[in-house]
MDTraj code that builds the backbone (N, CA, C; nanometers):
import mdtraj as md
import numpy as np

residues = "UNK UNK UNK UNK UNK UNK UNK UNK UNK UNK UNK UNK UNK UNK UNK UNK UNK UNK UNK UNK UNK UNK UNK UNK UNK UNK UNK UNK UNK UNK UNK UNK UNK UNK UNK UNK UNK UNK UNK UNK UNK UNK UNK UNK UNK UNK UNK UNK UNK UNK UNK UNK UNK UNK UNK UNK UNK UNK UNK UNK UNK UNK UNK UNK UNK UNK UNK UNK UNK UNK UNK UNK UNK UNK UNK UNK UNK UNK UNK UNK UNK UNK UNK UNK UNK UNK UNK UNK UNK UNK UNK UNK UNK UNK UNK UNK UNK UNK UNK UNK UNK UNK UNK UNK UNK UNK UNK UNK UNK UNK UNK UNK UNK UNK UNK UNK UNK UNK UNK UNK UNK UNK UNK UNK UNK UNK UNK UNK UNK UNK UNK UNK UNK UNK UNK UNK UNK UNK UNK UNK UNK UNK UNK UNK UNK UNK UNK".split()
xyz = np.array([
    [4.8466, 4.2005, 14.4813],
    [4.9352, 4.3143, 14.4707],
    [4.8895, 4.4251, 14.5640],
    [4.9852, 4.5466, 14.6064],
    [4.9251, 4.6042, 14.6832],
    [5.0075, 4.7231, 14.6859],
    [5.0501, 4.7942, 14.7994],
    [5.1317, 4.9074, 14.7397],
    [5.3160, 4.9030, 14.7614],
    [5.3211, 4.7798, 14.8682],
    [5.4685, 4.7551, 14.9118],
    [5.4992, 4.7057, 14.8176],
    [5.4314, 4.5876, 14.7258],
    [5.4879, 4.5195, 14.5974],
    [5.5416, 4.6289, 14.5049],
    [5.4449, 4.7075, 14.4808],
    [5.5108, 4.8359, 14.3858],
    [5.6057, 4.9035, 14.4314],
    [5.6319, 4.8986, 14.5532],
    [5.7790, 5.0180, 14.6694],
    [5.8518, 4.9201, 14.5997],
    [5.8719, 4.7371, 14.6548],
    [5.9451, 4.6772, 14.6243],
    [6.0445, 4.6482, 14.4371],
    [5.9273, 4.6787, 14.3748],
    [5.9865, 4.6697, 14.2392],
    [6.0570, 4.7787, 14.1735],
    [6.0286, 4.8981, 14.2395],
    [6.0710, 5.0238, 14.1702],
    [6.2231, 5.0308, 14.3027],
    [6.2088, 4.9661, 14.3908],
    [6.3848, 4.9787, 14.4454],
    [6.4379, 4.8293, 14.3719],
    [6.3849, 4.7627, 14.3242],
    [6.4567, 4.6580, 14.2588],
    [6.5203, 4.6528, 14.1113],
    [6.4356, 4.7841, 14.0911],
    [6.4712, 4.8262, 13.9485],
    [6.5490, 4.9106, 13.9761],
    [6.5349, 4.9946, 14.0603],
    [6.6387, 5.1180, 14.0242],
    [6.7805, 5.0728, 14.0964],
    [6.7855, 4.9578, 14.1852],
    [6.9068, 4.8660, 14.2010],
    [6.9901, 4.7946, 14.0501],
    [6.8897, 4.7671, 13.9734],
    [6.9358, 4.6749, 13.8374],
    [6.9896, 4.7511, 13.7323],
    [6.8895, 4.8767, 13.7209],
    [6.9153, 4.9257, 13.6210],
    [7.0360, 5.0656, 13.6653],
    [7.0497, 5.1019, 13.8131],
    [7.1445, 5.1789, 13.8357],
    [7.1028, 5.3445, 13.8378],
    [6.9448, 5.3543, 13.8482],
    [6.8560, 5.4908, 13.8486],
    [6.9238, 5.5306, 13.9785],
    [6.9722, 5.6807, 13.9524],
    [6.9686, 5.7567, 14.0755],
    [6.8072, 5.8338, 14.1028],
    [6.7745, 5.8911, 14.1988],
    [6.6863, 5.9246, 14.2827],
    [6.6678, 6.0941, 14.2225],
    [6.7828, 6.1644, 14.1890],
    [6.7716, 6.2593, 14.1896],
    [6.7640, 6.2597, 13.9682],
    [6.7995, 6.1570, 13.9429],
    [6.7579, 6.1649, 13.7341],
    [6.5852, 6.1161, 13.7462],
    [6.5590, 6.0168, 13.9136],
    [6.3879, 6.0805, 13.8021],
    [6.2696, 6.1671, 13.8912],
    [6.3696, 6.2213, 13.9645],
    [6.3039, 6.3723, 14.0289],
    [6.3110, 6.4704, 13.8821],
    [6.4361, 6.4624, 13.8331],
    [6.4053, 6.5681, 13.6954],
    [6.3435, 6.5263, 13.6337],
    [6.2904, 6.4005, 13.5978],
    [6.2171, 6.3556, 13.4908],
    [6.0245, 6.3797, 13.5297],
    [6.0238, 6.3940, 13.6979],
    [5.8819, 6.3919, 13.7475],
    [5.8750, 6.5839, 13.7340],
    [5.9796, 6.6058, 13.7796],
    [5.9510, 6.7804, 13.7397],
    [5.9662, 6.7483, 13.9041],
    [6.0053, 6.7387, 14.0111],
    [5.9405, 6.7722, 14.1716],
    [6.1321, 6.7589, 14.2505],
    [6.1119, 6.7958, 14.3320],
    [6.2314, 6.7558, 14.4051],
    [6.2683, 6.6267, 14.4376],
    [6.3884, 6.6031, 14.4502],
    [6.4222, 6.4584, 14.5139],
    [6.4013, 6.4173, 14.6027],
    [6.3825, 6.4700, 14.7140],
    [6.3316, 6.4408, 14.8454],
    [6.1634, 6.3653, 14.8074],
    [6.0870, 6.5056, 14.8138],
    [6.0144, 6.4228, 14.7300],
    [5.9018, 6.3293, 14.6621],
    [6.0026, 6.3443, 14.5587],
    [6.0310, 6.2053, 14.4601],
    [6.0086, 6.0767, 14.4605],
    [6.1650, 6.0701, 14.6138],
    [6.1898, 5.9721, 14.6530],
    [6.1105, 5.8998, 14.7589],
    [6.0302, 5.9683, 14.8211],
    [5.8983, 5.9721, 14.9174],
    [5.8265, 5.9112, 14.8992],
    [5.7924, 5.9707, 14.7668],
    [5.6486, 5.9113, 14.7101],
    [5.6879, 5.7821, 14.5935],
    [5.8272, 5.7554, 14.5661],
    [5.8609, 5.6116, 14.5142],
    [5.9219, 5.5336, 14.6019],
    [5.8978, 5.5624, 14.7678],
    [5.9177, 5.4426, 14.8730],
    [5.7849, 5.4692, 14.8867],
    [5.6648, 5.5063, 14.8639],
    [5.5420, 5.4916, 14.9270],
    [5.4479, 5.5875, 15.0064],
    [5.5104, 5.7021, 15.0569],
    [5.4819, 5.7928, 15.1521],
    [5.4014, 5.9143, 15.0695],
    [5.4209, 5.8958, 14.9366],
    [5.3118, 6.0375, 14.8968],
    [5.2321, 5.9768, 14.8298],
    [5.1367, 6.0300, 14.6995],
    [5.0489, 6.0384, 14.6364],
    [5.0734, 6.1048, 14.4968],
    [5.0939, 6.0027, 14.4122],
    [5.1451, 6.0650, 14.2493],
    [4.9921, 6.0685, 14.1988],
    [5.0060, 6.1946, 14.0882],
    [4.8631, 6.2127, 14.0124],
    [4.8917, 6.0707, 13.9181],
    [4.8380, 6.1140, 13.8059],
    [4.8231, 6.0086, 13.6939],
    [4.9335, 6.0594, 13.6145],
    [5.0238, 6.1677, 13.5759],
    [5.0785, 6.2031, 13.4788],
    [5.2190, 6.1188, 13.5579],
    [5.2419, 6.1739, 13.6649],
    [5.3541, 6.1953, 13.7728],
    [5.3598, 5.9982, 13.7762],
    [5.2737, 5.9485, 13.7909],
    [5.2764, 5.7974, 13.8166],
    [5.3116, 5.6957, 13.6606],
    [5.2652, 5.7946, 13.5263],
    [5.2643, 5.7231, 13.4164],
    [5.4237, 5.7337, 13.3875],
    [5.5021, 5.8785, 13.4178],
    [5.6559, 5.8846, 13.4064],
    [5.7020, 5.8236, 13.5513],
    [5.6854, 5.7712, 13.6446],
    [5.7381, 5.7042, 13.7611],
    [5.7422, 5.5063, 13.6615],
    [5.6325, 5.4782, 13.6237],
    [5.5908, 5.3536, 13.5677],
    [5.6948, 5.3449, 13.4354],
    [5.7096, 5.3927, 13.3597],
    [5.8613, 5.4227, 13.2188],
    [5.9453, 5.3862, 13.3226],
    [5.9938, 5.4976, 13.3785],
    [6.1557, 5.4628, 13.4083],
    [6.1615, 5.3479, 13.5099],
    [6.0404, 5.2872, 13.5575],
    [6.0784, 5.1850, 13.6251],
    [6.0239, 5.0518, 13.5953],
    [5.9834, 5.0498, 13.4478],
    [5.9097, 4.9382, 13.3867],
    [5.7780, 4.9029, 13.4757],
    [5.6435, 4.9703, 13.5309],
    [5.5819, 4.9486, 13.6240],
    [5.4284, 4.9339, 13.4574],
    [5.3492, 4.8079, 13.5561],
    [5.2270, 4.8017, 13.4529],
    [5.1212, 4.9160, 13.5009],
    [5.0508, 4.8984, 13.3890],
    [4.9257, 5.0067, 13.4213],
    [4.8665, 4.9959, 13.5677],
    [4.8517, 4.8430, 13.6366],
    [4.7866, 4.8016, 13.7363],
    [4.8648, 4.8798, 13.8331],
    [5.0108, 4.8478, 13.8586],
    [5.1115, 4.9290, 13.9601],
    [5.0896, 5.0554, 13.9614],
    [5.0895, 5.1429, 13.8386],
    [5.0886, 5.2721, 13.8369],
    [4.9421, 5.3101, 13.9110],
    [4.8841, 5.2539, 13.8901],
    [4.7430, 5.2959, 13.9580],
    [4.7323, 5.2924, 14.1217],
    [4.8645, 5.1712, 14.1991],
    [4.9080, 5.2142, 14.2793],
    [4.9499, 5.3257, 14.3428],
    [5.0421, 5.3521, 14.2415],
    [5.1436, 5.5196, 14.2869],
    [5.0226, 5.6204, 14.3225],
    [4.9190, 5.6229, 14.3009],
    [4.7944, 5.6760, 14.3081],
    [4.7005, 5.7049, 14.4312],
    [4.6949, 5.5569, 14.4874],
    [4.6652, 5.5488, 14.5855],
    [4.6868, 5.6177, 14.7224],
    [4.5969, 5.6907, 14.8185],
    [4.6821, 5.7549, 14.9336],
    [4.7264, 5.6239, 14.9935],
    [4.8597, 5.6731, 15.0507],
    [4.9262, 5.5801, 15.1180],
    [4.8800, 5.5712, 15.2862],
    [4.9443, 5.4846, 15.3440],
    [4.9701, 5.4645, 15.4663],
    [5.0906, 5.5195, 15.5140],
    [5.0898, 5.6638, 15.6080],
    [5.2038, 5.7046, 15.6224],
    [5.2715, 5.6965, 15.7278],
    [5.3948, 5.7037, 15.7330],
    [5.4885, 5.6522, 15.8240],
    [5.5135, 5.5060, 15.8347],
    [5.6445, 5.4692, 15.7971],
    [5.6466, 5.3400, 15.7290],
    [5.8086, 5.2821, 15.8145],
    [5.8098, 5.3050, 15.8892],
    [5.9273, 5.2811, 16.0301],
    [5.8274, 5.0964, 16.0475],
    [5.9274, 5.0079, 16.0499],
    [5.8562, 4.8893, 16.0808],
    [5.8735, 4.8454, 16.2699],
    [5.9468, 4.9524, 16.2827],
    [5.9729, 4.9723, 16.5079],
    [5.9257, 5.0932, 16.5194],
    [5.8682, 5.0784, 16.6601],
    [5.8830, 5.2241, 16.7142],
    [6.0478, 5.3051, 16.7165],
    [6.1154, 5.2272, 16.7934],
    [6.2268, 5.2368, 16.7730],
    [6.3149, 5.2133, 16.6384],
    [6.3872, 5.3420, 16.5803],
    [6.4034, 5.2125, 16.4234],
    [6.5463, 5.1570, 16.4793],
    [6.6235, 5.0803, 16.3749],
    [6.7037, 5.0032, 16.4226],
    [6.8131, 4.9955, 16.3016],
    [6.7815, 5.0661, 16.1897],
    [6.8383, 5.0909, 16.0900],
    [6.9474, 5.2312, 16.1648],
    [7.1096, 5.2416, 16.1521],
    [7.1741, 5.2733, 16.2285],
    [7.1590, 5.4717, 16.1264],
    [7.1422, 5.4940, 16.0331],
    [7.0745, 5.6016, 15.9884],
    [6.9337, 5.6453, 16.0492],
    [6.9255, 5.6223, 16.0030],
    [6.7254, 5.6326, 16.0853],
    [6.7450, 5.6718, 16.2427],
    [6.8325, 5.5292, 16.3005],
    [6.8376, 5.5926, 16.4705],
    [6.9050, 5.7014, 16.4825],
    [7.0274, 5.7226, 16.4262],
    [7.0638, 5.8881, 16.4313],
    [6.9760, 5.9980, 16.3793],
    [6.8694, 5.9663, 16.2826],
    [6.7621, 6.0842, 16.3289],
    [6.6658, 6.0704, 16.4316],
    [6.6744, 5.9910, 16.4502],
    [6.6214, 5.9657, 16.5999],
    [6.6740, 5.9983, 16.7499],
    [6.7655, 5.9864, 16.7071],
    [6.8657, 5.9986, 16.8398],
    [6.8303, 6.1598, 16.8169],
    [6.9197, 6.2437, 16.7210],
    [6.8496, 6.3840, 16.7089],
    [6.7342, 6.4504, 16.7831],
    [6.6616, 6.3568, 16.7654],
    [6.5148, 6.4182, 16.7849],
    [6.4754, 6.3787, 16.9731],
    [6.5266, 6.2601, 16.9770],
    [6.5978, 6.2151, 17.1556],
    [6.6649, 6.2931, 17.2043],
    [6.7566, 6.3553, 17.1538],
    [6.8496, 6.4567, 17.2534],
    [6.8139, 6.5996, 17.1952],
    [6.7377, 6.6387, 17.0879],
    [6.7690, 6.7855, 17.0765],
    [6.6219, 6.8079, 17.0671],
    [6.5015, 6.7278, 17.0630],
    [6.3865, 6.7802, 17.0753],
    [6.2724, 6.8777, 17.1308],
    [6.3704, 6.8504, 17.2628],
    [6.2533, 6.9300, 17.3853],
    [6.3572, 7.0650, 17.3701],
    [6.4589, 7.0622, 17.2817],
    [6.5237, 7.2185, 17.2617],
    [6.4540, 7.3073, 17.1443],
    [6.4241, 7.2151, 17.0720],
    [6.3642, 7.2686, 16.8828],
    [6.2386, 7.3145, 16.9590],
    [6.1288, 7.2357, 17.0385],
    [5.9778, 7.2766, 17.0399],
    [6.0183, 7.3921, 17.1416],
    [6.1112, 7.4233, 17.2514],
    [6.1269, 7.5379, 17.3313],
    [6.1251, 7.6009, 17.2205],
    [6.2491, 7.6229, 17.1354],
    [6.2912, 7.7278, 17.0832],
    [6.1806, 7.7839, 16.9686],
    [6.1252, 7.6343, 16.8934],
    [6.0066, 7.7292, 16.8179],
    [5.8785, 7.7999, 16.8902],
    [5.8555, 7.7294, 17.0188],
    [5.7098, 7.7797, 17.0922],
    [5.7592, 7.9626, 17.1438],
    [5.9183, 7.9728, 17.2046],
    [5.9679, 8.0735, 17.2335],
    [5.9344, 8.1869, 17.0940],
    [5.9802, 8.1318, 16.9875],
    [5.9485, 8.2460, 16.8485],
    [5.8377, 8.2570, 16.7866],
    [5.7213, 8.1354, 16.7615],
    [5.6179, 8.1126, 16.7164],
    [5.4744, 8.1409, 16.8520],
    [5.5226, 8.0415, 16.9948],
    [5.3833, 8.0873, 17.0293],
    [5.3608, 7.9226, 17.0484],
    [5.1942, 7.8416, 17.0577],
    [5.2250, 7.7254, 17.1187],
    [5.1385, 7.7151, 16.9717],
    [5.2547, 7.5705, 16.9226],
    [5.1565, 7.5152, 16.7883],
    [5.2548, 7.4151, 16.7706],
    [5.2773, 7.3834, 16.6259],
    [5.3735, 7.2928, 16.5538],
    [5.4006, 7.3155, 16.4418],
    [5.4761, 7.2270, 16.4665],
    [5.5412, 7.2743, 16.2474],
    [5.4973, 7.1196, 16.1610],
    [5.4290, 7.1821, 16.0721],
    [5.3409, 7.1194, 15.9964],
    [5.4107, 6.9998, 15.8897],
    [5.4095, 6.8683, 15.9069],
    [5.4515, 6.7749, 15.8034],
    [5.4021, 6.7632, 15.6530],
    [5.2629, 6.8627, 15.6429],
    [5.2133, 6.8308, 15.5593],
    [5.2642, 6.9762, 15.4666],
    [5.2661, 7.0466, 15.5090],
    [5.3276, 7.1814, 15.4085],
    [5.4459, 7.2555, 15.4403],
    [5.5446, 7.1110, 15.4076],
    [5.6400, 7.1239, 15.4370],
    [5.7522, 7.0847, 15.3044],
    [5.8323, 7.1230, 15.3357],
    [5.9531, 7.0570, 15.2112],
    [6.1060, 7.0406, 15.2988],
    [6.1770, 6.9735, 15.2319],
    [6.3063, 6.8871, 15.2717],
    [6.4200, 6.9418, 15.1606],
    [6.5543, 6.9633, 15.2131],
    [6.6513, 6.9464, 15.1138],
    [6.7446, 6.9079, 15.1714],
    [6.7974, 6.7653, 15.1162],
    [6.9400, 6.7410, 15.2019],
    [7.0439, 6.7058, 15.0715],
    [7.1752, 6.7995, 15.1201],
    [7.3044, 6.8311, 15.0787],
    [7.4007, 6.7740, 15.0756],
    [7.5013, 6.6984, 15.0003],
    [7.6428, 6.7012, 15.0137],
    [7.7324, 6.8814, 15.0929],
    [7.7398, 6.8638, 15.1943],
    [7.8726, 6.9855, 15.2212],
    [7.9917, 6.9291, 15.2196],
    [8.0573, 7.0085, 15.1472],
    [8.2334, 6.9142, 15.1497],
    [8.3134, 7.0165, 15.3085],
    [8.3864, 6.9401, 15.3406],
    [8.4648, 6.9859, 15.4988],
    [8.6072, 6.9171, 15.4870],
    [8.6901, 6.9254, 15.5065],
    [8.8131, 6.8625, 15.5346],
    [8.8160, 6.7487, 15.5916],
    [8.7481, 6.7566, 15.6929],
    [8.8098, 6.6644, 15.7983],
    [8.6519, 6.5736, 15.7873],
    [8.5822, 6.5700, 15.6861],
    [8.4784, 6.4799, 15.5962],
    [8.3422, 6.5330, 15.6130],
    [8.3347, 6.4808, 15.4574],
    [8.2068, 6.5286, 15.4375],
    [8.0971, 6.5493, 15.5286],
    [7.9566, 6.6696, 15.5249],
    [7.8399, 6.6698, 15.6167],
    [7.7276, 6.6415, 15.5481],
    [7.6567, 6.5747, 15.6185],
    [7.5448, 6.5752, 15.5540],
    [7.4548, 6.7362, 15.5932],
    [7.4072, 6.8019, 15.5168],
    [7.3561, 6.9210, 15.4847],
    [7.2128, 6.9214, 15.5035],
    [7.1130, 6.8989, 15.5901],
    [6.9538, 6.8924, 15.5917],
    [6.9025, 6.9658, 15.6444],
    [6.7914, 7.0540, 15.5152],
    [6.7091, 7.1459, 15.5688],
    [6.5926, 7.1613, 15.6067],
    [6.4900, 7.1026, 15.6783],
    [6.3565, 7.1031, 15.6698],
    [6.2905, 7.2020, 15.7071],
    [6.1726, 7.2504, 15.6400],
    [6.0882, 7.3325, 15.6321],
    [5.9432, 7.3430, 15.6301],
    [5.9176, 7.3456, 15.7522],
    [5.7163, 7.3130, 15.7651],
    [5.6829, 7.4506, 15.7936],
    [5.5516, 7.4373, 15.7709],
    [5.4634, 7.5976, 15.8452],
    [5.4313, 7.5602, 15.9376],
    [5.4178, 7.6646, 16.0379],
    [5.4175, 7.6794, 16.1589],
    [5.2394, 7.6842, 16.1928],
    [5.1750, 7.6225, 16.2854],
    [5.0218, 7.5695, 16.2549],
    [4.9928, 7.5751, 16.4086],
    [4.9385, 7.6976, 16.4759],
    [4.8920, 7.8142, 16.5812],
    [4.7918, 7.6762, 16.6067],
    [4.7999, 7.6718, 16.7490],
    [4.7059, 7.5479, 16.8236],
    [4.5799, 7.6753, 16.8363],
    [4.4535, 7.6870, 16.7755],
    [4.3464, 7.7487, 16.8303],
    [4.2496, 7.7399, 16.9647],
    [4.2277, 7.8509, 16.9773],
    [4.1593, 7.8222, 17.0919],
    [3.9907, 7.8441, 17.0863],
    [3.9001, 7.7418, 17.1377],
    [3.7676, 7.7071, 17.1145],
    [3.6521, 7.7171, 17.2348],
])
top = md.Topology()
chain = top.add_chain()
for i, resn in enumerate(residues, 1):
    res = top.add_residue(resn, chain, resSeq=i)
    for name in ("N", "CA", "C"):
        top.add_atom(name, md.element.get_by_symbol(name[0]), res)
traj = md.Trajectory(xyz[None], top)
């Protein structure tokens, strides 16, 4: 067992049993984003956060001790992904990138915006002419020092 077996059972469950993403973000107390992060693999649940992840997804003591584990992050199986979601944030980041780091180095100064103290919220917006997807991300801004 290892930690993909546990990714794998908790999307196999929440396929069976019909769990949305955002009923056991309320149940962990944390946002859905996430939530959902750290029940594909990408974060680090304490013991409380992993014992209510293990309930709603029928997971044994052994799994839960998984959810625990630091992960291996970034979990793209291409450099390129190929999943036609994924490449449109990609593509994003292909065509509007070298505009975002101008525009933050222009307001901030030369650094980056931080993955790790950061948070996510993405939206239903309703529009006429069809729905948007609504995504906000939010990192701190992390001043390159000089030595």
């Amino acid at each position: 067992m290892n930690r993909n077996d546990v990714t794998e059972k908790i999307i196999t469950a929440k396929v069976s049993k019909g769990i949305t993403w955002e009923s056991v973000a309320k149940k962990v107390g944390l946002s859905k984003e996430w939530t959902t992060a750290a029940c594909l693999g990408q974060m680090t649940l304490d013991d409380k956060q992993a014992r209510i992840i293990g309930k709603i997804f029928g997971l044994t003591a052994e799994e839960q001790k998984w959810l625990q584990v630091v992960p291996y992050k970034g979990s793209l199986p291409t450099t390129v992904p190929t999943d036609p979601l994924i490449y449109r944030l990609y593509e994003v980041v292909s065509v509007y990138g070298t505009t975002m780091k101008e525009l933050i180095h222009e307001e901030f100064g030369d650094g980056i915006m931080s993955a790790i103290d950061f948070s996510m919220d993405i939206q239903r917006q309703a529009d006429p002419k069809g729905d948007r997807v609504n995504m906000v991300l939010s990192g701190k801004f992390l001043p390159y020092k000089q030595y």
